[in-house]
C-alpha positions as CSV (number, residue, x, y, z in Angstrom):
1,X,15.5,180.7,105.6
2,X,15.3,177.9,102.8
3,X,12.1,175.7,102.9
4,X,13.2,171.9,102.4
5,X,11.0,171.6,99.3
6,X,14.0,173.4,97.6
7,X,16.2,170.7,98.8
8,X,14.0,167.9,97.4
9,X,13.8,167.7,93.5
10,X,10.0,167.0,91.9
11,X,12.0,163.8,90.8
12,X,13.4,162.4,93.5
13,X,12.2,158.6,94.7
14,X,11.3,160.3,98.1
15,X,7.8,161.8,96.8
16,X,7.0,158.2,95.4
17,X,7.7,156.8,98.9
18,X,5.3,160.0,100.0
19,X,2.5,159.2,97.5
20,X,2.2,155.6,98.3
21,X,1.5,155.9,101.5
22,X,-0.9,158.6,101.5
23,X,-2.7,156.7,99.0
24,X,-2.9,153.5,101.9
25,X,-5.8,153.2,104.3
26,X,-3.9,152.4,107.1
27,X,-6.8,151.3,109.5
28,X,-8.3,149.6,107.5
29,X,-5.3,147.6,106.4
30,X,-4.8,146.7,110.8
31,X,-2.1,149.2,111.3
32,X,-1.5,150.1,114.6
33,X,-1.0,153.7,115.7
34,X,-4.1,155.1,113.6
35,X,-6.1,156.2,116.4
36,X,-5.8,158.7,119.0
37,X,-7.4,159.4,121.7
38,X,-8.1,163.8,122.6
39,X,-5.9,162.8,126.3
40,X,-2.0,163.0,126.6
41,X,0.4,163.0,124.1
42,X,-0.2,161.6,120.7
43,X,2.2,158.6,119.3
44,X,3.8,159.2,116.5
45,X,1.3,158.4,113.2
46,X,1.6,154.8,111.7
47,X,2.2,156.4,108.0
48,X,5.3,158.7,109.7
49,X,6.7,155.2,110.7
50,X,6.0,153.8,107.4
51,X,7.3,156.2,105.4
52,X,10.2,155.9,107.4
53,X,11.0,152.0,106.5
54,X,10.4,152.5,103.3
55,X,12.7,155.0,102.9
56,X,15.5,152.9,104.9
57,X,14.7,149.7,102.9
58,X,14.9,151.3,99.7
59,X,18.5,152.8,100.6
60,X,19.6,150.2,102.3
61,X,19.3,151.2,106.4
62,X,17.0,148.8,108.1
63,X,18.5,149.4,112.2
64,X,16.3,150.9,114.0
65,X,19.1,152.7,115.0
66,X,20.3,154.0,111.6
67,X,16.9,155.1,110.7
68,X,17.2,157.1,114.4
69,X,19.8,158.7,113.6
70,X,18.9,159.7,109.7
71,X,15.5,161.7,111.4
72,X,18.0,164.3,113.0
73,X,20.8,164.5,110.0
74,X,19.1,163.5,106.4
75,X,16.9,166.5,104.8
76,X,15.1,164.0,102.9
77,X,14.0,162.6,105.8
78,X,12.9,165.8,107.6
79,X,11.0,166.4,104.2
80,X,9.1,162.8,104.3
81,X,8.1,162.8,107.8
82,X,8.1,166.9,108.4
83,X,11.5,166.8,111.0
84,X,9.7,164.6,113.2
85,X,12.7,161.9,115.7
86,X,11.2,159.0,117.1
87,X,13.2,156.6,119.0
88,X,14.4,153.8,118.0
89,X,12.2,151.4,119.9
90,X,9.4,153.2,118.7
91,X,10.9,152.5,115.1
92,X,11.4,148.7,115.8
93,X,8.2,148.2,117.5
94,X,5.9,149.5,114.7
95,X,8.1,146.7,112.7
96,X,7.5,143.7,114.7
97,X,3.7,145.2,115.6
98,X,2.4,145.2,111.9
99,X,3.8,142.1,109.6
100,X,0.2,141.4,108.8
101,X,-0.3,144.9,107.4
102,X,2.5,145.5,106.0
103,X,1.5,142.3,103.7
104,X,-1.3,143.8,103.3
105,X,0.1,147.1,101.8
106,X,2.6,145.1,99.3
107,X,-0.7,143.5,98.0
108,X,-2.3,147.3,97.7
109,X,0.9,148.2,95.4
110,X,0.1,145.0,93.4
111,X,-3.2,146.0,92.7
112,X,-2.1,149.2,91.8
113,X,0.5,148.0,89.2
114,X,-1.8,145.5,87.8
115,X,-4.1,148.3,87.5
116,X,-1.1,150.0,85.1
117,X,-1.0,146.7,83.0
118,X,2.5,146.4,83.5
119,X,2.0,142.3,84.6
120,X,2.4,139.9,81.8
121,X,0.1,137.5,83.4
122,X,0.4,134.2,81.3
123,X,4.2,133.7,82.4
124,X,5.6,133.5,86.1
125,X,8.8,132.0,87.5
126,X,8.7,130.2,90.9
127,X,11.5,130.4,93.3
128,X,13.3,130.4,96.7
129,X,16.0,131.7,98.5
130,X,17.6,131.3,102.3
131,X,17.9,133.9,104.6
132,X,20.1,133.9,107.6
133,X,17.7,133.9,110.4
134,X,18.4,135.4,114.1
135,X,20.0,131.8,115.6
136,X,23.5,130.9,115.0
137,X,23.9,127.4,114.2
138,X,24.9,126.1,117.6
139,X,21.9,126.8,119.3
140,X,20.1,124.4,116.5
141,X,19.6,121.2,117.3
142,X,18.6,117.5,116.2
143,X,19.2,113.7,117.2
144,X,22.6,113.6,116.5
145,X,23.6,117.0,117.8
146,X,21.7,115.9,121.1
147,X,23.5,112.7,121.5
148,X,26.7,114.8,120.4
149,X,26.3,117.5,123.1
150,X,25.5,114.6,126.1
151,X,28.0,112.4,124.8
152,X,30.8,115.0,125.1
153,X,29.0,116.7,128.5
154,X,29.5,113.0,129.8
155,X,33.5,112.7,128.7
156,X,33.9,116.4,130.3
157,X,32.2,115.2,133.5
158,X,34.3,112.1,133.9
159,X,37.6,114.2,133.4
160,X,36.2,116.1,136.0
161,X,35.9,113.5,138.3
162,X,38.9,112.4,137.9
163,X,40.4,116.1,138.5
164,X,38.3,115.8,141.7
165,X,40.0,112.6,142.7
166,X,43.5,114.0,141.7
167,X,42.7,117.3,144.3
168,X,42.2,114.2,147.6
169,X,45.9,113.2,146.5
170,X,47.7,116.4,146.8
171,X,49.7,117.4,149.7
172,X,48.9,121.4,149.6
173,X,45.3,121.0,151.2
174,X,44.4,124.5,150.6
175,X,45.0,124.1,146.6
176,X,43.2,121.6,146.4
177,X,40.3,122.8,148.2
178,X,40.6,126.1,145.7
179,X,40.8,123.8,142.8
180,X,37.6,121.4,144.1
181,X,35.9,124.3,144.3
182,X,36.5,125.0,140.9
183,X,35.9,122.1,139.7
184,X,32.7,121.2,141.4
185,X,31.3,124.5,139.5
186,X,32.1,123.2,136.5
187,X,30.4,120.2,137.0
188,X,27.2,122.0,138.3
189,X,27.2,123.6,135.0
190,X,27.8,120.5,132.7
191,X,24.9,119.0,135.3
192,X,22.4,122.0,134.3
193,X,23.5,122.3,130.5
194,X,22.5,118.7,130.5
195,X,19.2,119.0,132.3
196,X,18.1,121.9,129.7
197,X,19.5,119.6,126.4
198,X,17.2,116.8,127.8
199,X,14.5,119.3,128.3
200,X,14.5,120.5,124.6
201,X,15.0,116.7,123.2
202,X,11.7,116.4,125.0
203,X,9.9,119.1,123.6
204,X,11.3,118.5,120.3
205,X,10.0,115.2,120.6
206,X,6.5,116.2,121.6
207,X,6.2,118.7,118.7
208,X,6.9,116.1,116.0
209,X,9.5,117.8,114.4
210,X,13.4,117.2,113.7
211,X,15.0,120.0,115.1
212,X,14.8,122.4,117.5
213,X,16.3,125.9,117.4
214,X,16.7,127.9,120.5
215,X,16.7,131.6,120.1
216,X,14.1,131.8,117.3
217,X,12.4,128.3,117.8
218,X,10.8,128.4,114.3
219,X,13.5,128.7,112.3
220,X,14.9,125.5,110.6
221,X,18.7,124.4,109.8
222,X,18.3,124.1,105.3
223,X,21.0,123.1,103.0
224,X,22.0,126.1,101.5
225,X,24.2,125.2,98.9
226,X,26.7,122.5,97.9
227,X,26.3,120.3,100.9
228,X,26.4,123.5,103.1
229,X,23.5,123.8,105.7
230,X,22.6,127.4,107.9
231,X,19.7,128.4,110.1
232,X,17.5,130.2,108.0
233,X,14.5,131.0,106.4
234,X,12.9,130.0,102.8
235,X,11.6,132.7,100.8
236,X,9.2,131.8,98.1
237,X,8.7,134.1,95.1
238,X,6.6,134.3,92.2
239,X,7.9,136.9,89.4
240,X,6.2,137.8,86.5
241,X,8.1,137.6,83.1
242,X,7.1,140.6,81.4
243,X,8.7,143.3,84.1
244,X,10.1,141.0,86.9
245,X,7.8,142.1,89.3
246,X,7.1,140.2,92.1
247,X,3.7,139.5,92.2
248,X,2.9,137.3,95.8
249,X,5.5,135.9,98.1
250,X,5.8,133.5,101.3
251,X,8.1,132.4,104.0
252,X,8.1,128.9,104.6
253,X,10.9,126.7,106.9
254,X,11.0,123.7,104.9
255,X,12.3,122.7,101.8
256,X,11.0,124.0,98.4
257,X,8.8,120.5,97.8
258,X,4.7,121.1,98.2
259,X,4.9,124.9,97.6
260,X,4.5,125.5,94.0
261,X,0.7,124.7,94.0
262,X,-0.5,127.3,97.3
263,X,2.1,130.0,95.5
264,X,1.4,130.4,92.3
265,X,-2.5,130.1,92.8
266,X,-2.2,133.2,95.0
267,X,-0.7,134.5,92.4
268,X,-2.9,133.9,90.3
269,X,-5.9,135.5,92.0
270,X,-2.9,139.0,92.6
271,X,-2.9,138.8,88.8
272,X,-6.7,138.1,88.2
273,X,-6.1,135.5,86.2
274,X,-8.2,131.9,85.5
275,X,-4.5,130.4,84.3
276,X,-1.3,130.8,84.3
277,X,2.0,128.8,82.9
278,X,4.7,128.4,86.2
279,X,8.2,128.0,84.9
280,X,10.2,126.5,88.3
281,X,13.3,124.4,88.6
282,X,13.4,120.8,89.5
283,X,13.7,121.5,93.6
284,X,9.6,121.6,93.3
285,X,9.4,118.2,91.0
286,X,7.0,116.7,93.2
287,X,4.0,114.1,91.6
288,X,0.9,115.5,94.0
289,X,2.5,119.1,93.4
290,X,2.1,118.7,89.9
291,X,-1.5,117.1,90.1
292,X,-3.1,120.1,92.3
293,X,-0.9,122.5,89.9
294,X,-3.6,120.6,86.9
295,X,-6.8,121.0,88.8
296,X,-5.7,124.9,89.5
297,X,-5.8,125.3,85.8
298,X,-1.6,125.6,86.1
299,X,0.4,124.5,83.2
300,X,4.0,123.9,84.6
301,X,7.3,123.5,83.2
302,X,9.3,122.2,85.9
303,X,12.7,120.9,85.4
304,X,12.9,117.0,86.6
305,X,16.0,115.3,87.9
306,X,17.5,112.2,86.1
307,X,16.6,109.2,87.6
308,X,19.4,106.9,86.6
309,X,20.5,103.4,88.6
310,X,24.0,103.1,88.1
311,X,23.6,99.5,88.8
312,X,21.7,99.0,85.4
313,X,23.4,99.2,81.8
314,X,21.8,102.6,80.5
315,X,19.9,100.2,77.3
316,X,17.7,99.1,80.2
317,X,17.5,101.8,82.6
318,X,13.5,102.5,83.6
319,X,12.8,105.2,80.5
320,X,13.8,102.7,77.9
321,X,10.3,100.5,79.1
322,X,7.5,101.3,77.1
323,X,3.9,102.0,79.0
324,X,1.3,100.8,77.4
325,X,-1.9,103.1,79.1
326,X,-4.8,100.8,77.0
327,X,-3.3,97.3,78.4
328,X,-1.9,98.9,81.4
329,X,1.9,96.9,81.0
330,X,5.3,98.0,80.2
331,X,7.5,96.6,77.2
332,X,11.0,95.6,78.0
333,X,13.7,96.2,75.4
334,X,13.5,92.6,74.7
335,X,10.1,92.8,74.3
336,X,8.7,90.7,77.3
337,X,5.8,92.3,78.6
338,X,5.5,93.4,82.7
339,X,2.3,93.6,84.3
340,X,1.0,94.8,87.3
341,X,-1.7,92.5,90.2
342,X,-3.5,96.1,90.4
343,X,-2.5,96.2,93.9
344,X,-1.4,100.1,95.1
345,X,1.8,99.9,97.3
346,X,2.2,103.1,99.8
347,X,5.9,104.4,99.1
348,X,7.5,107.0,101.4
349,X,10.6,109.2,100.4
350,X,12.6,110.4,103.1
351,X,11.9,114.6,102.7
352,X,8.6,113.7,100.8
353,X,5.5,112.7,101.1
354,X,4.1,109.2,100.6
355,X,2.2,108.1,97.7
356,X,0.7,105.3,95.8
357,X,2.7,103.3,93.2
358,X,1.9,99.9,91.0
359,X,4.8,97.4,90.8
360,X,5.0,95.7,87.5
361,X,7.3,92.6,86.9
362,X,7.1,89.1,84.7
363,X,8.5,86.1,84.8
364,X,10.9,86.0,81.9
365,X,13.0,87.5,83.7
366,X,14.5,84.2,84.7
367,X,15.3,83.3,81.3
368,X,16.5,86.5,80.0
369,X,20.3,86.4,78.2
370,X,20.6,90.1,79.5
371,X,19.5,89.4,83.4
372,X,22.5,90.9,84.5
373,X,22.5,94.1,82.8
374,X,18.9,94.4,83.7
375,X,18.8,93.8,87.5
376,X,20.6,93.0,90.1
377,X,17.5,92.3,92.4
378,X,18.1,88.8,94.2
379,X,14.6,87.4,92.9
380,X,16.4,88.2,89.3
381,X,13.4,90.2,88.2
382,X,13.5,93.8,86.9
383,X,10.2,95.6,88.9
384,X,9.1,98.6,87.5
385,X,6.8,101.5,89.8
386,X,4.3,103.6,88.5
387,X,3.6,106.2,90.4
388,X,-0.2,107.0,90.9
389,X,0.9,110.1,90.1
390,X,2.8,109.5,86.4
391,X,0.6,110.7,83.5
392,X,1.1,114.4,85.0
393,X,4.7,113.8,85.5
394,X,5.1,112.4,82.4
395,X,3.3,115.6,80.8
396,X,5.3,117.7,82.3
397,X,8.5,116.1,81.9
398,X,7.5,116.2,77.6
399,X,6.8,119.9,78.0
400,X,10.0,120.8,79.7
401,X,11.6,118.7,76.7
402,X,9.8,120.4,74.1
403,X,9.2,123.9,76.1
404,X,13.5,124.0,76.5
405,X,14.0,127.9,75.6
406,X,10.8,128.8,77.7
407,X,12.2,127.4,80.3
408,X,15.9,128.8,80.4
409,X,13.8,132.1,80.4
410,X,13.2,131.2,84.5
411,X,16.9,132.0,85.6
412,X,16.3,135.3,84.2
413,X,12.9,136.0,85.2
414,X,13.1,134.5,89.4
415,X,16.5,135.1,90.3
416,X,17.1,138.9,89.4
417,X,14.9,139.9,92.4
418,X,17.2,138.0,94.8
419,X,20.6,139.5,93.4
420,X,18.9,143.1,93.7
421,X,18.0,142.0,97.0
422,X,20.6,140.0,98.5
423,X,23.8,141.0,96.4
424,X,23.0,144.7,95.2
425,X,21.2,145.8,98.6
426,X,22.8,143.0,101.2
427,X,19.7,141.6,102.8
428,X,21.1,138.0,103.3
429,X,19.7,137.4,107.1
430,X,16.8,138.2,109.0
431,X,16.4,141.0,111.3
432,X,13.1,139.4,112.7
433,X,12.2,136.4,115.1
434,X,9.1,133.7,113.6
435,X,8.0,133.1,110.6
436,X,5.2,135.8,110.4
437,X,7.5,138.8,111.7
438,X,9.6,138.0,108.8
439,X,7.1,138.0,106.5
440,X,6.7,141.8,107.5
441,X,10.1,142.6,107.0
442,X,9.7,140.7,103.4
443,X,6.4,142.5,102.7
444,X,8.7,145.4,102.9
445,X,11.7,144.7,101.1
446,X,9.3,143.6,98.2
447,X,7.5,146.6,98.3
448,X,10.8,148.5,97.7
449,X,11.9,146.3,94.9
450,X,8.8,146.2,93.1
451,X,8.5,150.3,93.9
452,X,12.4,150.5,92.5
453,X,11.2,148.4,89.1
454,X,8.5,150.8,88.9
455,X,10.3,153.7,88.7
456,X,12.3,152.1,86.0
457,X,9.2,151.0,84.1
458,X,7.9,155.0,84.4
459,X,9.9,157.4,85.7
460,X,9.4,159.1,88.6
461,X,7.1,162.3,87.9
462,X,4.8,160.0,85.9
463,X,4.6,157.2,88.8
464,X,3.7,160.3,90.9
465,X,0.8,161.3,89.1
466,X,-0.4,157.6,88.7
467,X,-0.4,157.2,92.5
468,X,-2.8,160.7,92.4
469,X,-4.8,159.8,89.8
470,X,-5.5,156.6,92.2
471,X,-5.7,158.6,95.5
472,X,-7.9,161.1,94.3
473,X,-10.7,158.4,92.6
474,X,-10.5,155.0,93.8
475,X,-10.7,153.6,96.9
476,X,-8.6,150.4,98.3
477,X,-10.6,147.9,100.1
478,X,-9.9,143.9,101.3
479,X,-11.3,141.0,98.4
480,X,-13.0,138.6,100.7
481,X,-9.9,136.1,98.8
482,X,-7.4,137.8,100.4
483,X,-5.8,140.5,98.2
484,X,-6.6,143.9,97.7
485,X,-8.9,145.6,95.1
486,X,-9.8,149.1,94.2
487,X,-13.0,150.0,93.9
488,X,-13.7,154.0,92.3
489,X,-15.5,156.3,94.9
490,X,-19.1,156.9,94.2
């Protein structure tokens, strides 16, 4: 009889999947199903159940049903987890038990790779992508959807009614009392789809937030692309340009706005690095963003939309005023002079936050032969806001002009990992409920891709022995920041 090491070559990904996690503390990164007690009959081992995602992410099975069935038909399987068949609860369970650890163990293969030098760490590309999440996009709702689904509840019930008092008209009593019965049921059940729509306005009122989704409440409705919208998930990523590795990642429901600050300085402690240059696209072009980004020691080169009023010939448009920072005024093209009372004006954005702008104007507006190219304002004079936030905008904005070819390299550094993962290996929804069980499932899938790059980078008899060489002399333990660390055994 055959052994199955015949049936598994010394290069096949399967041992790489093997080494990793035998190299992984897996109590001491939370796992569950590490310890056993002498009485009754053992659970199947946390690394079994591991190895076993892994292997499914990385060849594209995720079901806990697919990866039942591959433990009684694939002979690599048998190999990785010695013929061993849990069920497929078990499987799915270990999934949803562990998204904390299984964070924990992408950030233990980080550590390990930047232990191989194979980060650039002076370059990284921010970005995000939607995934489908587990509620279809009738169960989402908002203010207008609510008045939407009462208004038309209301129409239904009237029609109803009116059915009702059509049934007290006929002749053929015994019809109509068939038919009033039916009726009457269907206007018990526009009665309680009602009470539970008000119910949820209520509680989405209470909570403070826009919408409310019903079957996984924290999921958000997010424009996807071109106008479309879907109930999903964001994905943040930061890549590194040297190997497109991604080096930390997040799931957030909101927009892209406010993130590029938390992301990339996690990063930055992944990488071990005191600074960093972030090359993201103009979705994160937000003023207080860009300030935290300068205290963090972050030089970024984000794109920033044109801000163009179409109301105003483009000779005047708000970039053609000259600032002048030592007298604190702007310069018209006609060279009248606009200064500010020093007052600070809170200005809110709808989808951002507020912030603190100056409002600069001047009188010779009144006189000006050009008034009506300049403003169409109905006291006739062109304002101007600084935001309290422009000198770093404005740095940034002369770096991404003067920074153009480092920044086209962003498309090709961020957005490869997503068309691995979402085109090449079809992960375009969810299979997970909440933010933080998704995270799990994402701490896996980006294990897999950065495990997949790093078998490109080596090869996979020589990633083998690097995982050994680690196992055999260093230890992995928890930074008190967050991110894992190996320390060699004494």
């Amino acid at each position: 009889m055959m052994s199955l090491e015949c049936f598994i070559g010394s290069d096949n990904p399967v041992r790489v999947i093997d080494m990793l996690v035998e190299m992984l503390d897996m109590s001491k990164l939370g796992f569950t199903k590490t310890k056993f007690k002498k009485e009754g009959r053992p659970p199947y081992e946390g690394k079994v159940l591991l190895k076993l995602f892994y292997y499914g992410y990385l060849n594209r099975l995720r079901s806990s049903r697919k990866l039942e069935a591959e433990c009684f038909r694939n002979v690599e399987v048998w190999w990785l987890i010695n013929q061993l068949t849990p069920a497929y609860h078990t499987i799915a369970d270990f999934r949803k038990d562990n998204p904390a650890a299984l964070k924990k163990a992408f950030k233990v293969f980080i550590a390990f790779l930047r232990g191989e030098n194979v980060f650039g760490g002076e370059v990284v590309a921010l970005d995000g992508t939607k995934l489908r999440a587990q509620n279809n996009k009738k169960n989402n709702f908002n203010d207008e959807k609510f008045a939407k689904s009462l208004a038309y509840i209301d129409s239904k019930a009237e029609e109803y009614i009116k059915e009702l008092e059509a049934c007290d008209a006929q002749e053929d009593k015994e019809a109509a009392e068939l038919k009033m019965k039916e009726v009457k049921e269907k206007l018990e059940n526009l009665k309680e789809r009602k009470k539970e729509y008000v119910q949820l306005e209520e509680i989405m009122h209470k909570s403070g937030e826009k919408q409310i989704s019903m079957s996984d409440p924290e999921s958000r409705s997010l424009p996807v692309k071109d106008g479309i919208t879907d109930v999903c998930y964001n994905i943040q990523t930061v890549t590194d340009n040297k190997h497109n590795l991604i080096v930390e990642f997040d799931t957030v429901n909101t927009s892209d706005q406010g993130q590029m600050c938390p992301m990339i300085t996690k990063a930055m402690i992944a990488l071990e690095v005191k600074g960093i240059t972030a090359l993201t696209d103009k979705g994160y072009h937000v003023g207080k963003d860009l300030q935290d980004c300068k205290v963090a020691n972050i030089t970024t080169v984000t794109a920033y939309p044109e801000k163009n009023n179409k109301n105003i010939d483009p000779a005047y448009q708000t970039s053609k005023f000259i600032y002048d920072r030592e007298q604190n005024t702007y310069t018209c093209p006609q060279g009248a002079v606009l200064t500010t009372n020093g007052t600070w004006y809170e200005k809110e954005s709808k989808g951002k936050s507020g912030y603190l702008v100056r409002k600069y104007q001047t009188d010779k507006c009144l006189s000006c032969p050009v008034q009506s190219l300049c403003t169409k304002a109905k006291t006739k004079k062109r304002e101007i806001e600084r935001s309290e936030y422009q000198d770093v905008v404005d740095e940034n904005n002369r770096r991404v002009d003067e920074n153009m070819p480092l920044y086209k390299t962003r498309q090709h550094i961020a957005e490869p990992p997503f068309g691995t993962i979402k085109r090449g290996w079809g992960y375009t929804y969810t299979l997970l409920k909440s933010i933080k069980k998704v995270n799990g499932e994402m701490a896996i899938i980006f294990t897999m891709y950065n495990l997949r790059r790093a078998m490109s980078i080596f090869n996979v008899k020589e990633l083998i022995a690097k995982l050994k060489a680690k196992k055999r002399g260093i230890l992995c333990y928890l930074h008190p920041q967050g991110f894992m660390e190996y320390k060699r055994a004494a």
